[in-house]
C-alpha positions as CSV (number, residue, x, y, z in Angstrom):
1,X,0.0,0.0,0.0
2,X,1.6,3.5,-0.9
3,X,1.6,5.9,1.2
4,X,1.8,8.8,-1.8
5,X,-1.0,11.0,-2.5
6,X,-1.2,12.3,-5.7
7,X,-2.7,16.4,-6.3
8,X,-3.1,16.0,-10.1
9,X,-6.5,15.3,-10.6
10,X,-7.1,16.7,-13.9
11,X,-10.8,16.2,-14.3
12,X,-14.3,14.7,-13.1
13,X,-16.5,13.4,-15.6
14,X,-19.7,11.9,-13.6
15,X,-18.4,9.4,-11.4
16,X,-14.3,9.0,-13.1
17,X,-11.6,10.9,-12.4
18,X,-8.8,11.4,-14.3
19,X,-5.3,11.1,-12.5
20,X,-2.0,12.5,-14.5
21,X,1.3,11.7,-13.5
22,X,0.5,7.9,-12.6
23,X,3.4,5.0,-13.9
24,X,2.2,2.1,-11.9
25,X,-1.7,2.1,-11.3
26,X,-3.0,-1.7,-12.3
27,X,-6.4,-2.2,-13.5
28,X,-8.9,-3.1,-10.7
29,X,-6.6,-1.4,-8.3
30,X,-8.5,0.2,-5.2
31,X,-7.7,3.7,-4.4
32,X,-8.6,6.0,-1.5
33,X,-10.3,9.8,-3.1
34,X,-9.4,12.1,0.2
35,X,-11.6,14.4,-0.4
36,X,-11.0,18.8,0.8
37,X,-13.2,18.4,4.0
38,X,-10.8,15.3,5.0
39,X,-13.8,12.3,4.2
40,X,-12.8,9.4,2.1
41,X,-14.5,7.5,-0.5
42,X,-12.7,4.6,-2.5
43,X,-12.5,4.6,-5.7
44,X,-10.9,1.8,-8.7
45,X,-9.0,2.0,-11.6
46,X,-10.5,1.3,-14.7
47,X,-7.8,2.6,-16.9
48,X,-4.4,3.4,-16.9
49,X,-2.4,4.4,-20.3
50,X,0.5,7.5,-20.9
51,X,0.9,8.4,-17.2
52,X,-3.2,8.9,-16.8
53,X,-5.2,6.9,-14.4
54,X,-9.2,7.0,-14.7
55,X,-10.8,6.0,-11.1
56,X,-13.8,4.9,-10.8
57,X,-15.6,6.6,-7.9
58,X,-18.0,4.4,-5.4
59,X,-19.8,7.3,-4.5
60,X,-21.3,10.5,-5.5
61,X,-18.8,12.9,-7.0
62,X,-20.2,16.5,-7.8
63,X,-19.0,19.3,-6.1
64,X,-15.3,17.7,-5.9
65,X,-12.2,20.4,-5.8
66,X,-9.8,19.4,-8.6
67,X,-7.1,21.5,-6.9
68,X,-8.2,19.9,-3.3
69,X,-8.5,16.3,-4.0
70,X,-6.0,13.9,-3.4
71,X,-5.8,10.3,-4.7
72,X,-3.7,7.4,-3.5
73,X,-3.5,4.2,-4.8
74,X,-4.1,1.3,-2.5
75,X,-1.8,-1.6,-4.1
76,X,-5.2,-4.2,-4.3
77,X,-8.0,-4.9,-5.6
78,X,-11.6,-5.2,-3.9
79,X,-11.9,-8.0,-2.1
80,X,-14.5,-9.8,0.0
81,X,-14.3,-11.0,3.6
82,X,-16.3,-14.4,3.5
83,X,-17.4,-16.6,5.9
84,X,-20.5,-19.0,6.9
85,X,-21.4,-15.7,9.5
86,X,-23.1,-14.1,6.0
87,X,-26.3,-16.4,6.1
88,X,-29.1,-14.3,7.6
89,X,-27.4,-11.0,6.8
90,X,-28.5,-8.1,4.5
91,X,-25.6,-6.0,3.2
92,X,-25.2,-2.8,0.8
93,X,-23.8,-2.9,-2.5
94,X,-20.5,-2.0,-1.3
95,X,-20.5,-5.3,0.7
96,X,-21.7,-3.9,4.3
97,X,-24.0,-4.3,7.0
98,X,-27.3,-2.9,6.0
99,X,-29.2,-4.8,8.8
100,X,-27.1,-3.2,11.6
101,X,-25.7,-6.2,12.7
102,X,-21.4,-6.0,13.1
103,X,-19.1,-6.7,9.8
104,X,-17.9,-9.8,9.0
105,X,-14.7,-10.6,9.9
106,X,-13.0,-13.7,8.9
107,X,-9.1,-14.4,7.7
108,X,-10.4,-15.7,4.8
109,X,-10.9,-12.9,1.7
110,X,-11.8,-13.6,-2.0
111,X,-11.4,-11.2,-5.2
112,X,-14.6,-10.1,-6.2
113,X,-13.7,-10.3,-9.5
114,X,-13.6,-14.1,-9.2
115,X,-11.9,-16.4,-11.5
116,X,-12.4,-18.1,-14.8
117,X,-13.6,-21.8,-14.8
118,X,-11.7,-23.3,-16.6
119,X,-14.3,-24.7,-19.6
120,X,-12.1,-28.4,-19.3
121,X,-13.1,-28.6,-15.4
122,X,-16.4,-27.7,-15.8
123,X,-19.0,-30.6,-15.0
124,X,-21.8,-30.8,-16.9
125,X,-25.1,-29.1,-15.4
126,X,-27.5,-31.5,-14.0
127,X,-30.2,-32.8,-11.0
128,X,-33.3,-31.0,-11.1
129,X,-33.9,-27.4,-8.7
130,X,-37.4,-27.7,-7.3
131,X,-38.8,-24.0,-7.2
132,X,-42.3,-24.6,-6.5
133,X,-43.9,-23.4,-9.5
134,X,-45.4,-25.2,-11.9
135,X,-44.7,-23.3,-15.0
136,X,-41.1,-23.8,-14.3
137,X,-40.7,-27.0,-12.3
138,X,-43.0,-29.1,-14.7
139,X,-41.9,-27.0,-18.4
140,X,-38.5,-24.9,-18.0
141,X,-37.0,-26.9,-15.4
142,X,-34.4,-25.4,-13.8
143,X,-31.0,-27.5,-12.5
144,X,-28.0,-27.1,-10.7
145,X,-25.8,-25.3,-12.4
146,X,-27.7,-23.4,-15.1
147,X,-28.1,-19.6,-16.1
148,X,-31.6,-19.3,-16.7
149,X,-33.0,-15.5,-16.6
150,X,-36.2,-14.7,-16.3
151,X,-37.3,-11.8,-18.8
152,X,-40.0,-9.6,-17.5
153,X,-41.4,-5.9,-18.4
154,X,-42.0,-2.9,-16.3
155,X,-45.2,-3.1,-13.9
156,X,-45.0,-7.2,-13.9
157,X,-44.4,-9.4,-10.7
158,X,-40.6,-10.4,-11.4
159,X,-40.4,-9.4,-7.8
160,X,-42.9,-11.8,-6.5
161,X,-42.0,-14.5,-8.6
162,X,-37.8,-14.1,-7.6
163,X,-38.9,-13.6,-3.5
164,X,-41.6,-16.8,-4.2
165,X,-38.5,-18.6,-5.7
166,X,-36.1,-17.8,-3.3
167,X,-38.4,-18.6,-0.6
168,X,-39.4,-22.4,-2.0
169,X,-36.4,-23.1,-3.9
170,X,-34.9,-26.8,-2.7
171,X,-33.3,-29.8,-4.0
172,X,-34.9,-33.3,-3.7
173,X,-32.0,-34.4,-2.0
174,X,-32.6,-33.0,1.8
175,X,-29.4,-34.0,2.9
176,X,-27.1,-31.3,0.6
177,X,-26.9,-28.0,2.2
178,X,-28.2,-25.3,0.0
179,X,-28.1,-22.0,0.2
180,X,-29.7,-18.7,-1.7
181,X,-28.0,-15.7,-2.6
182,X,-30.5,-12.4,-3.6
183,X,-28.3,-9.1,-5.0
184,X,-31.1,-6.8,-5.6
185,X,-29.9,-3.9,-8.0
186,X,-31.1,-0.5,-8.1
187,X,-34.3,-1.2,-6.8
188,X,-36.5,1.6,-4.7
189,X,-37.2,1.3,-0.9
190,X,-40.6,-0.3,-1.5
191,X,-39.0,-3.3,-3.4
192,X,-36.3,-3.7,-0.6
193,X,-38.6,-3.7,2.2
194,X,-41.1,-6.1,0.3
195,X,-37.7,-8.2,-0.5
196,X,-36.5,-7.6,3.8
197,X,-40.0,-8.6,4.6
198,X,-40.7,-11.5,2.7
199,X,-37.7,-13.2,3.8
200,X,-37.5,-12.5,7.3
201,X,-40.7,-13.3,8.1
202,X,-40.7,-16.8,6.2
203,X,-37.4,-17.8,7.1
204,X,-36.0,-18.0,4.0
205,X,-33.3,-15.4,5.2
206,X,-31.6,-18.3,7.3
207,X,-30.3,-19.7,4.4
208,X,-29.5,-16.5,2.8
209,X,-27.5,-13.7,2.3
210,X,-29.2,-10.6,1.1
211,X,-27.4,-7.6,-0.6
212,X,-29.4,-4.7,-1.4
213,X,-28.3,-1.7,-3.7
214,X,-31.0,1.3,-3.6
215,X,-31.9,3.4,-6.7
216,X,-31.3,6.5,-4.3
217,X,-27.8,5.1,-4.1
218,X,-24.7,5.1,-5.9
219,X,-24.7,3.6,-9.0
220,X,-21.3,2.4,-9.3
221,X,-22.7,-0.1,-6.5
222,X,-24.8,-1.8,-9.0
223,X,-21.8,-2.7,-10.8
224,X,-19.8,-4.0,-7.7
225,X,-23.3,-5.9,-6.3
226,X,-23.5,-8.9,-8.6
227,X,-19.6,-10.0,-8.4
228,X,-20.2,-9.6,-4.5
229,X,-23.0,-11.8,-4.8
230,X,-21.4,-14.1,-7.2
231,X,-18.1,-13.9,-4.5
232,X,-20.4,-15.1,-1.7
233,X,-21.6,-17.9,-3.5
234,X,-18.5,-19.3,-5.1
235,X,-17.3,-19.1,-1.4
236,X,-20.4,-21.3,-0.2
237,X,-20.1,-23.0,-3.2
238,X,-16.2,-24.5,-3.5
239,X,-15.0,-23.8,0.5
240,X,-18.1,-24.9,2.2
241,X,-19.6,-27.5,-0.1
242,X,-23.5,-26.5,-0.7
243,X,-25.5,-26.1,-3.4
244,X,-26.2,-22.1,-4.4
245,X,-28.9,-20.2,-6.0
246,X,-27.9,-16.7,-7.1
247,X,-30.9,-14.4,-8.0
248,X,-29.5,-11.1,-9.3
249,X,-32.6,-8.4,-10.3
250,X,-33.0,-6.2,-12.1
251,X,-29.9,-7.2,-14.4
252,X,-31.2,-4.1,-17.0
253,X,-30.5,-1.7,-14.0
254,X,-26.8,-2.7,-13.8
255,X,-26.6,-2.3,-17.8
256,X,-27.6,1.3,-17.4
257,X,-24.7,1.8,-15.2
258,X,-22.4,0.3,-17.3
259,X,-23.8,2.7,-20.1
260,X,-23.1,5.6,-17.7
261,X,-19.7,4.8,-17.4
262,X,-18.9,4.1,-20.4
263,X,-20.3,7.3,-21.6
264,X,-18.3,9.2,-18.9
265,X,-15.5,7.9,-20.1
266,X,-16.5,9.0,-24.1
267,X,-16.3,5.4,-25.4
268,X,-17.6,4.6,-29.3
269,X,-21.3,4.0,-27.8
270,X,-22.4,0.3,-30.0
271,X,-26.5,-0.4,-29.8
272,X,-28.9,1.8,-28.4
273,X,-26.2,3.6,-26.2
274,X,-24.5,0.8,-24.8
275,X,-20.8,-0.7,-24.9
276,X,-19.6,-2.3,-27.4
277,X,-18.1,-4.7,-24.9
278,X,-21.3,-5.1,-22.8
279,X,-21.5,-8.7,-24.2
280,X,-18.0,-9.8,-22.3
281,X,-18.8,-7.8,-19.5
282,X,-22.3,-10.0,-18.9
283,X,-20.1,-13.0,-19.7
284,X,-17.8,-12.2,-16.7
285,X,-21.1,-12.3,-14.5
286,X,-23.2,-15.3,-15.5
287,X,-20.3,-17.9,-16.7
288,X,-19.4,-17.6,-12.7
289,X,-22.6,-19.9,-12.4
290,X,-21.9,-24.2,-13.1
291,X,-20.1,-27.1,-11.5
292,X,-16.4,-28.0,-11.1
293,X,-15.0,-30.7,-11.0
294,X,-14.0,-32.4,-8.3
295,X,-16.0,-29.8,-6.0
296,X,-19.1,-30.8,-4.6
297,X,-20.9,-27.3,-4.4
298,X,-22.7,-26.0,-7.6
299,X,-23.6,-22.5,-8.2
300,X,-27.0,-22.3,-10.2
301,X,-27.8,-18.4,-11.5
302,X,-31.2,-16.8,-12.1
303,X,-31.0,-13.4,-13.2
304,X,-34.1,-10.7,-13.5
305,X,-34.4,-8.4,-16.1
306,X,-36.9,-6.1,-17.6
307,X,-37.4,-5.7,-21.1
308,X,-37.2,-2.2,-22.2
309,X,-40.8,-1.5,-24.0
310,X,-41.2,-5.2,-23.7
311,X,-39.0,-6.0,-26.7
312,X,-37.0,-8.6,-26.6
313,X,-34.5,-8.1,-29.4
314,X,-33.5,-5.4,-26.6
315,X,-29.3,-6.0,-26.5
316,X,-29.8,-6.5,-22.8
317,X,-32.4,-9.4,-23.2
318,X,-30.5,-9.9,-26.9
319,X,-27.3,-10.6,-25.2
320,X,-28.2,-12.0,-22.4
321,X,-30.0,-15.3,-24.3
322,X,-27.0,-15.9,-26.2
323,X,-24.7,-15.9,-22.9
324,X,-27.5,-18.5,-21.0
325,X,-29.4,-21.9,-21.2
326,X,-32.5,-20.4,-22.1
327,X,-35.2,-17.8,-21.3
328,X,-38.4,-17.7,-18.6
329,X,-40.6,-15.0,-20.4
330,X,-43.3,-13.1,-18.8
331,X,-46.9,-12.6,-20.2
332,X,-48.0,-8.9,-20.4
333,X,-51.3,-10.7,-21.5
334,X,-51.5,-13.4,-18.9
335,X,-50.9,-10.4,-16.0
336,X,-54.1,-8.6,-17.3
337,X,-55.8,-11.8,-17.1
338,X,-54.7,-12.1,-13.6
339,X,-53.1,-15.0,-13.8
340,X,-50.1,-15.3,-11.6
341,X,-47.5,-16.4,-12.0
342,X,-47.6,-15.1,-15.8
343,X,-45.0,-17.2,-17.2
344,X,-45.9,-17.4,-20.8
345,X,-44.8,-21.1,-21.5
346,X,-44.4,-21.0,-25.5
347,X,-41.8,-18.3,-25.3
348,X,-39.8,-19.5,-22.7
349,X,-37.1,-22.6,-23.0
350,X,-34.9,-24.4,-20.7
351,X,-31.6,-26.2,-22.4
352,X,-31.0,-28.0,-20.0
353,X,-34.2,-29.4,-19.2
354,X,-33.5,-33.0,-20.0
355,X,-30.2,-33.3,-18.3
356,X,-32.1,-33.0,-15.1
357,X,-35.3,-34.6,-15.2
358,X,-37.1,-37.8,-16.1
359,X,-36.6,-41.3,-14.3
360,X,-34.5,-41.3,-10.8
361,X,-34.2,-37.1,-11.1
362,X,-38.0,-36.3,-11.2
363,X,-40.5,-38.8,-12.6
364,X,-40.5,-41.2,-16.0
365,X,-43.2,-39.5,-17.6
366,X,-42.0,-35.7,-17.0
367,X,-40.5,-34.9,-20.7
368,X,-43.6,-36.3,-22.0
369,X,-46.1,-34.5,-20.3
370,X,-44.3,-31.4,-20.9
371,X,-44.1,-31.8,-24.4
372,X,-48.2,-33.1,-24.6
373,X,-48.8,-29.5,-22.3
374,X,-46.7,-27.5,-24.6
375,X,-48.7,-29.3,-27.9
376,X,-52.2,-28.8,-26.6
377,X,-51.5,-25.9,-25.6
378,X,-50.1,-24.1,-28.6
379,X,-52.9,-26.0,-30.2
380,X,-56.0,-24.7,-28.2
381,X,-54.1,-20.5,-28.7
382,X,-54.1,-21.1,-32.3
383,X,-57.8,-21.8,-32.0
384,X,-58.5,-18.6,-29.9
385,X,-57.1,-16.8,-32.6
386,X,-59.1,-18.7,-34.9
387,X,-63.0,-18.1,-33.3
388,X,-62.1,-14.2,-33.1
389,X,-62.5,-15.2,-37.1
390,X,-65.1,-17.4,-37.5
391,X,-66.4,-18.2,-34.0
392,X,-66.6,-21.2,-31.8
393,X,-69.4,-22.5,-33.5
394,X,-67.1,-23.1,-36.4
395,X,-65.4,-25.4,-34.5
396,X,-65.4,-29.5,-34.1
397,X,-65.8,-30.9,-30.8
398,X,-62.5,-32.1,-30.7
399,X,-61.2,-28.6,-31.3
400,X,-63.7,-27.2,-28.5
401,X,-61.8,-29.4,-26.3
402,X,-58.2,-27.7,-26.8
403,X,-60.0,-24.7,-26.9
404,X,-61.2,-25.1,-23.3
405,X,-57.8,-26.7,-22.1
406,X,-56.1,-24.0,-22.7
407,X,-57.9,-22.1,-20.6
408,X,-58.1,-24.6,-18.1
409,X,-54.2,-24.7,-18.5
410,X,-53.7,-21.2,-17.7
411,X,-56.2,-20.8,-14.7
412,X,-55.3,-24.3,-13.4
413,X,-51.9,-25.0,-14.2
414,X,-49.7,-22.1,-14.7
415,X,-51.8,-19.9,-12.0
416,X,-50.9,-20.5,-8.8
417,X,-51.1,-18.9,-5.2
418,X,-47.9,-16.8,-4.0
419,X,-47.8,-18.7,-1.2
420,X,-48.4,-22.0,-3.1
421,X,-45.2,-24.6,-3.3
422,X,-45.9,-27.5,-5.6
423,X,-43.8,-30.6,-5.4
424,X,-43.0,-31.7,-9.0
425,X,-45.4,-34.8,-8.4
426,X,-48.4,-32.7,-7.9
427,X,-47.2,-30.6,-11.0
428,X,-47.2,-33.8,-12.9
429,X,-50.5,-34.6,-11.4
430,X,-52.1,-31.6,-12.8
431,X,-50.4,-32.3,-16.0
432,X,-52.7,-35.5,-16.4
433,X,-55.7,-34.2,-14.7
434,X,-55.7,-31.6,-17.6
435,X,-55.5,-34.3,-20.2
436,X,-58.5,-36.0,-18.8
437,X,-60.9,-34.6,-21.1
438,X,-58.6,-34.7,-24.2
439,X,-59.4,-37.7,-26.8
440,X,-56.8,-40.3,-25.8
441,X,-56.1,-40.5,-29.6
442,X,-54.4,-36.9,-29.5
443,X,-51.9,-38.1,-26.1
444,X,-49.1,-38.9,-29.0
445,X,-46.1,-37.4,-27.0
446,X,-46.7,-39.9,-24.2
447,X,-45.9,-43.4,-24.2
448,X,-48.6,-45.8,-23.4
449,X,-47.3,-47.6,-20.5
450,X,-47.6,-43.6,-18.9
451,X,-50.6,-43.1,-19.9
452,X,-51.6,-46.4,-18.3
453,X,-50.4,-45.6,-15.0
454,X,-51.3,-42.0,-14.8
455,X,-53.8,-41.2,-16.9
456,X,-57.8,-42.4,-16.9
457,X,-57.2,-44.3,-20.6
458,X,-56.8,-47.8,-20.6
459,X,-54.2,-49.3,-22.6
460,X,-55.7,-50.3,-26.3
């Protein structure tokens, strides 16, 4: 650590600052801004070329003397202090208490920035996450692992469904400690209260560890947030052996930040504003999530974001699919219906479905009544499209019947209570209880042996 302050800022651009006269600043290096009334802040370097360092302020920076500031660089980078003490605790995005309880102290300390997995250690993602909700559980499964975002819109319950989640996630195994990490970014103090609330009073926050960043707050904290969230996991993940579920929301909130900066520092903007490099920089968050190994602990990611004007080709949601296994999409539609949780099943997609369900994960006949839901389905909205033509009466009987199950499937099967947990069995249950008044004829994505022992057909 240097003891050398240096009294060349040159300039403040929003939250950088631009250092002259620096030889040896590293990238990711911490320094301390001493500001003229003798209060610190820390900063980090983000740049360093020609004797000029660019620091990254944590906090606000207007009304800073240029002639009375003094910088010093710290010789680190940030760095966490983990330990098992985090579970039950709420922190800030700059990694401290926020529920007034003391700071962690531990001997142990990881670099936020984490390290790359190396893509040859990686284990393949597998065994099935049980959430609780239908829509998922039974049709985009989720498993250890995997980076599956959820894409939402503004004014839809993202925020429900990622408490709900976080409060019901589990694996089948009992035995495996698991663990949930929540980084909410940006959000306003109704949203972290709700979030607070939620999981104090249903427990969940004993196997958690909340960090909260405030939209009132800085918002070079919503870039630090998810790589402190991500450092707490990979520490419960690889040192203490458990199974880890990251929620990060709202992952569009940290992209604005990102823009800022990289408009403070007068970069080539690329689309709609945003980095050219935004693509690696999501890369360096989500590939944190998978299995090593080796390693018994996994660390499963589901990040939150909201589609600007609902359109997905958006570059956050854009990027985003291409970095992930898949998509959970949110029905604007479905909300004004009421229906809750508005997962709209035909747009959304899990990858990795397969590699964690089916006989000895979940249940022999869960890739088959999936696919029969998805098919009738898609089948009975094609028809409601079709009678705002020609009318139900224009219909057969056997198309009435899809027509009615796909009602039936989104009051009965994606709707559910907020305070509703489903076991996968009684997802699968519903599954067939839906089919009942389909013509067995039309059940061609189940074998027959399954629909022998679940359904009300008898074999032929």
């Amino acid at each position: 650590m240097s003891d050398v302050y240096y009294k060349t800022l040159n300039q403040v651009t929003n939250v950088l600052l631009f250092v002259e006269g620096i030889k040896d600043a590293a990238y990711g290096e911490l320094a301390e801004i001493r500001l003229e009334d003798g209060s610190s802040v820390t900063g980090q370097v983000l740049d360093s070329r020609n004797g000029l360092a660019i620091v990254q302020s944590f906090a606000e920076t207007r009304g800073i003397d240029v002639n009375r500031t003094r910088v010093r660089f710290l010789g680190t980078t940030a760095k966490l202090s983990v330990s098992t003490d985090m579970l039950g605790r709420v922190f800030n995005g700059m990694g401290l208490p926020r529920d007034n309880g003391p700071k962690i102290y531990s001997e142990e300390s990881m670099d936020i920035t984490g390290s790359a997995i190396n893509p040859d250690a990686r284990e393949e993602p597998s065994e099935f996450i049980e959430t609780g909700i239908s829509s998922i559980d039974g049709m985009n499964s989720l498993v250890r692992g995997q980076k599956l975002p959820i894409f939402s819109g503004s004014g839809l319950p993202h925020n429900r469904i990622a408490a709900q989640i976080a409060r019901q996630a589990k694996l089948l195994d009992n035995s495996e400690g698991f663990a949930v990490v929540f980084g909410g970014i940006g959000i306003n103090s109704e949203e972290a209260n709700f979030f607070k609330k939620e999981f104090e009073e249903t427990g969940a926050l004993d196997k958690s560890i909340m960090f909260l960043n405030l939209a009132s707050e800085p918002s070079m904290e919503r870039i630090i947030l998810p790589r402190l969230a991500l450092t707490a996991a990979e520490y419960l993940a690889y040192t203490e052996q458990m199974h880890v579920l990251v929620i990060l929301t709202d992952m569009t909130n940290y992209c604005e930040a990102l823009r800022e900066v990289s408009a403070a520092r007068n970069e080539v903007p690329g689309r709609r504003g945003y980095p050219g490099y935004m693509y690696t920089d999501l890369s360096s968050i989500y590939e944190r999530a998978g299995k090593i190994q080796g390693r018994k602990g996994s660390i499963t990611q589901l990040p939150i974001l909201t589609m600007p004007g609902d359109d997905i080709t958006h570059p956050i949601p854009d990027l985003t699919g291409y970095i992930t296994e898949g998509q959970v999409v949110l029905s604007r539609e479905l909300h004004r219906k009421g229906v809750y949780p508005n997962v709209d099943v035909l747009l959304s997609l899990s990858r990795l479905m397969n590699q964690g369900i089916g006989k000895g994960r979940t249940r022999e006949d869960h890739r088959g009544v999936a696919d029969q839901l998805y098919a009738a389905y898609a089948k009975g909205k094609e028809l409601r499209s079709l009678t705002e033509i020609v009318g139900e009466e224009a219909l057969s009987a056997g198309d009435r019947k899809f027509l009615a199950f796909a009602d039936r499937f989104e009051n009965g099967f994606v709707n559910q209570g907020f305070y509703e947990d489903r076991g996968i069995e009684q997802t699968l249950s519903l599954g067939w209880e839906l089919f009942a008044d389909l013509d067995k004829r039309e059940m061609k994505r189940v074998k027959e042996e399954q629909i022998s022992k679940y359904g009300r057909w008898k074999s032929a």
